[in-house]
C-alpha positions as CSV (number, residue, x, y, z in Angstrom):
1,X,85.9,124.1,109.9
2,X,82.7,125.0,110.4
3,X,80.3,124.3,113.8
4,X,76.7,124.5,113.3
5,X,73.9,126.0,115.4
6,X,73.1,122.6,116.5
7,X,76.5,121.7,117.5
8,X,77.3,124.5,119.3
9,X,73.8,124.3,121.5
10,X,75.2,120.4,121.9
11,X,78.6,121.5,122.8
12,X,76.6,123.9,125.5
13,X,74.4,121.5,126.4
14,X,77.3,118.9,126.9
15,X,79.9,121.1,128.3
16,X,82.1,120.9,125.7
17,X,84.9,123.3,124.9
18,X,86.8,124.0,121.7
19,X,89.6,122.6,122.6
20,X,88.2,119.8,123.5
21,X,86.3,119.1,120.2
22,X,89.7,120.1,118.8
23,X,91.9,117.7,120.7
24,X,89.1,114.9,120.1
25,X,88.8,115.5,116.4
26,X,93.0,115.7,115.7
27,X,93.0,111.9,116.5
28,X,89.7,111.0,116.1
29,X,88.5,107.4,113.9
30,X,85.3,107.0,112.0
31,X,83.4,104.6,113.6
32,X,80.2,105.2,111.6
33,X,79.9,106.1,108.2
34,X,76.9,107.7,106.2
35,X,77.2,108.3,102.8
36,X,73.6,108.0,101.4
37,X,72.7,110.0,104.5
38,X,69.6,112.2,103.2
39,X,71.4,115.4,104.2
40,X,74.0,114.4,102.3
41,X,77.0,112.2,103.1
42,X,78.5,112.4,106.8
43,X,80.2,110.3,109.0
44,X,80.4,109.5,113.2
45,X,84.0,110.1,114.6
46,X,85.5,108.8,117.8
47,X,88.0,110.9,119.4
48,X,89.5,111.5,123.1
49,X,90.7,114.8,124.5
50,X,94.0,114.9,126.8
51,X,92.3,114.6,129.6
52,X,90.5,110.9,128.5
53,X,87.2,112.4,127.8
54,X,85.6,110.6,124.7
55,X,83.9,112.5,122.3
56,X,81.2,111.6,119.3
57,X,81.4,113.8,116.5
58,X,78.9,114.4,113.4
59,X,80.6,115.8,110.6
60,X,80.3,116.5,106.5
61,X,82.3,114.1,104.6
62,X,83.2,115.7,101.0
63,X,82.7,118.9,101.4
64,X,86.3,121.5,101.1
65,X,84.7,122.9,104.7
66,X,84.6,120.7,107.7
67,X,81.0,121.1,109.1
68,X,80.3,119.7,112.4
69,X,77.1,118.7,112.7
70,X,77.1,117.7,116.2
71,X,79.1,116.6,119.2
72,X,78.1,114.5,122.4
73,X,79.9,112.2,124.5
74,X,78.6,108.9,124.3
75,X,76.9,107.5,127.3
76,X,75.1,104.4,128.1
77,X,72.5,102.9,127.6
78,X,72.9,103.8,123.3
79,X,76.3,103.5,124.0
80,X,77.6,101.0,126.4
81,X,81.2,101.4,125.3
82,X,82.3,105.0,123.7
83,X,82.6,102.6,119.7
84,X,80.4,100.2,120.4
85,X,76.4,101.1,119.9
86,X,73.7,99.1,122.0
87,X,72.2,96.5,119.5
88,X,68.5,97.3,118.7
């Protein structure tokens, strides 16, 4: 696995630990999926940490290397439910 520059600033930014991304991406669902994304393919994942917080997390899709892209925890009003996104 792989976190990038962006990531880690959003991880910062968010307050977000490794183990946290770690615990949230063990169990985590894809809730989104982009695989004509123009960076190449990726998907959104849903995961919770132990202690309930719910986490979003960007990643790379077939690459050998997990690459996280980014990680944020959902919040309204884009997200009024941590899987469901506000309809535009």
């Amino acid at each position: 696995m792989r976190v990038t520059v962006h990531a880690h600033q959003e991880m910062v930014e968010e307050d977000v630990t490794m183990d946290e991304l770690l615990q949230a991406a063990t169990a985590a669902s894809i809730i989104e999926d982009y695989p004509n994304h123009r960076r190449g393919p990726c998907c959104l994942l849903h995961g919770v940490t132990r202690n309930g917080r719910h986490l979003h997390i960007v990643c790379t899709t077939p690459l050998e290397t997990l690459v996280i892209i980014t990680v944020y925890e959902p919040r309204p009003p884009k997200w009024p439910e941590p899987t469901v996104r506000r309809k535009q």
